[in-house]
C-alpha positions in Angstrom: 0.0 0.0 0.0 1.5 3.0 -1.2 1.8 5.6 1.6 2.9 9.2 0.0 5.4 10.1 -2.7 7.4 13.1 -3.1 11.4 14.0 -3.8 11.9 11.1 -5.5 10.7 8.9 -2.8 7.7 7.2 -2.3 6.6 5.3 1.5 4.6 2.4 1.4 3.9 -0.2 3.8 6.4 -3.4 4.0 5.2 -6.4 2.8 6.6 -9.6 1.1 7.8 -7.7 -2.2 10.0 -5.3 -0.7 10.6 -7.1 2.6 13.7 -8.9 1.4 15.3 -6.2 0.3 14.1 -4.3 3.6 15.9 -6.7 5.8 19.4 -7.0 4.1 19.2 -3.1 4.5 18.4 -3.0 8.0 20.7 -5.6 9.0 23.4 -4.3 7.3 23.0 -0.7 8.6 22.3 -2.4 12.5 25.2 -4.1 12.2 27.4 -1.6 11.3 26.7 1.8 12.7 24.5 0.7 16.0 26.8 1.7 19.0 26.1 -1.8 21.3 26.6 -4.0 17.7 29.7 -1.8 17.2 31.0 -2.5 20.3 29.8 -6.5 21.1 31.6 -6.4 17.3 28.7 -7.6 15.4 28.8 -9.4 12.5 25.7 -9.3 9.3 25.1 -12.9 10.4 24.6 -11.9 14.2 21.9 -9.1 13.4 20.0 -11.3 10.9 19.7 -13.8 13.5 18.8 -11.1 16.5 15.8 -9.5 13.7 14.8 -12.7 11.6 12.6 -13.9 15.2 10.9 -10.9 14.6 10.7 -9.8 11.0 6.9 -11.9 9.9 5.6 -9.9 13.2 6.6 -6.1 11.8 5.2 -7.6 8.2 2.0 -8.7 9.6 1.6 -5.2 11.7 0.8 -3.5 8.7 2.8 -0.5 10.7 6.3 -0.8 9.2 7.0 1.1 6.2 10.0 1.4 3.4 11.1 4.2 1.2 11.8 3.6 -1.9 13.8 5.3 -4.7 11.6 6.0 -7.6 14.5 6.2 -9.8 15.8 3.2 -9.1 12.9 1.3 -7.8 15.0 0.4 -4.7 14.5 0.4 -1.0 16.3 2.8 0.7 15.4 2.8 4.2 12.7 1.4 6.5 11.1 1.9 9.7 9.7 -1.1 11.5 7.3 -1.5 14.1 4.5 -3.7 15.6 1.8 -3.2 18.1 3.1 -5.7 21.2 -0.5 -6.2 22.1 -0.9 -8.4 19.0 2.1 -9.9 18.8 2.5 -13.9 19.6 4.3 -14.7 23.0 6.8 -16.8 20.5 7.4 -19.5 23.5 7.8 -16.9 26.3 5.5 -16.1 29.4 
């Protein structure tokens, strides 16, 4: 669902076309520029395991959204998010 568009961009919310592309960014970018990943020395392959448990929750939300480059048709950036009084107790009390 397309969100707004303007600059070049255009926001819509994640789902399973863009979501892919979404979570090699935000991995990427988590791993190498968030202070406590810097500093616990982080690799790509530790931040997809710490977000992948996650990931099908901020999808099904319908409240996390990417930005993509109209140009280029590429995902530049994404905010994720999830309303904790839906989500599944994945095992914990």
């Amino acid at each position: 669902m397309s969100l707004a568009e303007e600059n070049g961009f255009k926001y819509v919310v994640m789902d399973e076309t863009n979501e892919k592309e979404a979570f090699a960014l935000v991995t990427k970018i988590f791993s190498e520029n968030e202070p406590m990943s810097k500093h616990l020395q982080c690799t790509l392959a530790d931040s997809e395991a710490l977000f992948r448990p996650f990931w099908n929750e901020w999808i099904r939300s319908g409240l996390s959204i990417v930005a993509i480059n109209t140009e280029t048709n590429k995902v530049i950036g994404a905010l994720t998010a999830w309303d904790g009084a839906t989500v599944d107790n994945w095992g914990m009390c």
